[in-house]
DOSE-31986 format. One record per residue (C-alpha): residue number from 1; y negated, x negated, z; residue in one letter. Coordinates in steps of 0.1 Angstrom, whole numbers, plus 5000, padded with zeros to 4 digits. Each point is the difference from the previous one (the first is absolute). Layout:
N
 pos    y    x    z code
 NUM    Y    X    Z    A
...
This chain:
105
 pos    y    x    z code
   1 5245 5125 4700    X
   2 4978 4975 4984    X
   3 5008 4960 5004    X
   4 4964 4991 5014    X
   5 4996 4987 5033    X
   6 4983 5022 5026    X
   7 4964 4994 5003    X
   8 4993 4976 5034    X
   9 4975 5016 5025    X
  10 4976 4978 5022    X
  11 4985 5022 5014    X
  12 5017 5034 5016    X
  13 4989 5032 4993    X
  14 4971 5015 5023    X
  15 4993 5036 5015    X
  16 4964 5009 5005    X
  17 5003 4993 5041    X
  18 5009 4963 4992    X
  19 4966 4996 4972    X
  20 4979 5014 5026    X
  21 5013 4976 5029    X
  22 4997 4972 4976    X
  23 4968 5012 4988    X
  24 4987 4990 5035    X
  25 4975 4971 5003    X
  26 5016 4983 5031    X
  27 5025 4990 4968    X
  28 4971 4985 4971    X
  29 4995 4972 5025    X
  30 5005 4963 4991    X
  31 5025 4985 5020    X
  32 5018 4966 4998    X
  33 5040 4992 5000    X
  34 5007 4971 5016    X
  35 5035 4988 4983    X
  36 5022 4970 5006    X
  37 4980 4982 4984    X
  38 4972 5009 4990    X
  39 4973 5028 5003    X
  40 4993 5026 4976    X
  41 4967 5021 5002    X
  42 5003 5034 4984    X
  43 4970 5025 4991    X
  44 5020 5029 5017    X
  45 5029 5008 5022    X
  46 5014 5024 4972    X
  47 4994 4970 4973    X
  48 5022 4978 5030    X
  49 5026 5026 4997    X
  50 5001 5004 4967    X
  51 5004 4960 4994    X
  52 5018 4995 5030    X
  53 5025 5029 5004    X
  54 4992 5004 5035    X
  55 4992 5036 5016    X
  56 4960 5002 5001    X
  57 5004 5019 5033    X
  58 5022 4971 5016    X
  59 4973 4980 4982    X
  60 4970 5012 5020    X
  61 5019 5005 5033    X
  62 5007 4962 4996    X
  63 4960 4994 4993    X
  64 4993 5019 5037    X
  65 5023 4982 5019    X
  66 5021 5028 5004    X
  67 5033 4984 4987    X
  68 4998 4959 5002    X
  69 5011 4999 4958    X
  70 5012 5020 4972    X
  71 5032 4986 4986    X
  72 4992 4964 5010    X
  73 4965 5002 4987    X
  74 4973 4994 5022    X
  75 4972 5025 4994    X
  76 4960 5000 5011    X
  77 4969 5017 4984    X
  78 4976 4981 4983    X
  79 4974 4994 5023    X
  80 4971 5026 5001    X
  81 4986 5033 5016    X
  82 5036 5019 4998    X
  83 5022 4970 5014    X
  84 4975 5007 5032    X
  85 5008 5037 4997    X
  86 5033 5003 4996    X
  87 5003 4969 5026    X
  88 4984 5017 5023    X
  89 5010 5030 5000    X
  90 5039 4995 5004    X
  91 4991 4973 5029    X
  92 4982 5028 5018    X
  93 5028 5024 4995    X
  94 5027 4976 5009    X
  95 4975 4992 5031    X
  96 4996 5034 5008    X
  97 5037 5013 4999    X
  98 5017 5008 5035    X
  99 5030 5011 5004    X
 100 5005 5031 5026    X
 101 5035 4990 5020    X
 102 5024 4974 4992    X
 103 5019 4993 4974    X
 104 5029 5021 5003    X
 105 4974 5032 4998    X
């Protein structure tokens, strides 16, 4: 055994499923994180996770609506043709959604 410290990892290793999920473009976008206080404007959401430490997939489902925020992080696309998209797309799915019986099945 040798007396050097072990090498520190930021990032964890990655199988070729994850590169192609985030190889998607829904996760180039630029989004903004709204902090405590201030606001931060990053080029991608994988740059935001990289800087940030934050899952990029909690990161977008924050940017959608889906979740209200990401580890107390407020999250929203930079304004544009995709925050329309994506907008608009999980408001007509969330509009859409009915729910055959009650809630017990």
């Amino acid at each position: 055994m040798s007396n050097k410290p072990a090498e520190v990892r930021r990032m964890p290793l990655i199988n070729e499923g994850a590169k192609r999920k985030r190889a998607q473009k829904k996760y180039s976008l630029p989004v903004i994180g709204h902090f405590a206080d201030r606001s931060v404007e990053f080029k991608t959401i994988l740059e935001a996770e990289q800087i940030t430490g934050i899952n990029y997939s909690l990161i977008f489902e924050a940017c959608i609506g889906k979740i209200f925020k990401a580890q107390n992080v407020h999250w929203e696309f930079k304004k544009g043709n995709h925050y329309i998209k994506y907008k608009a797309f999980y408001i007509n799915a969330q509009v859409n959604y009915t729910r055959v019986g009650g809630f017990n099945g």
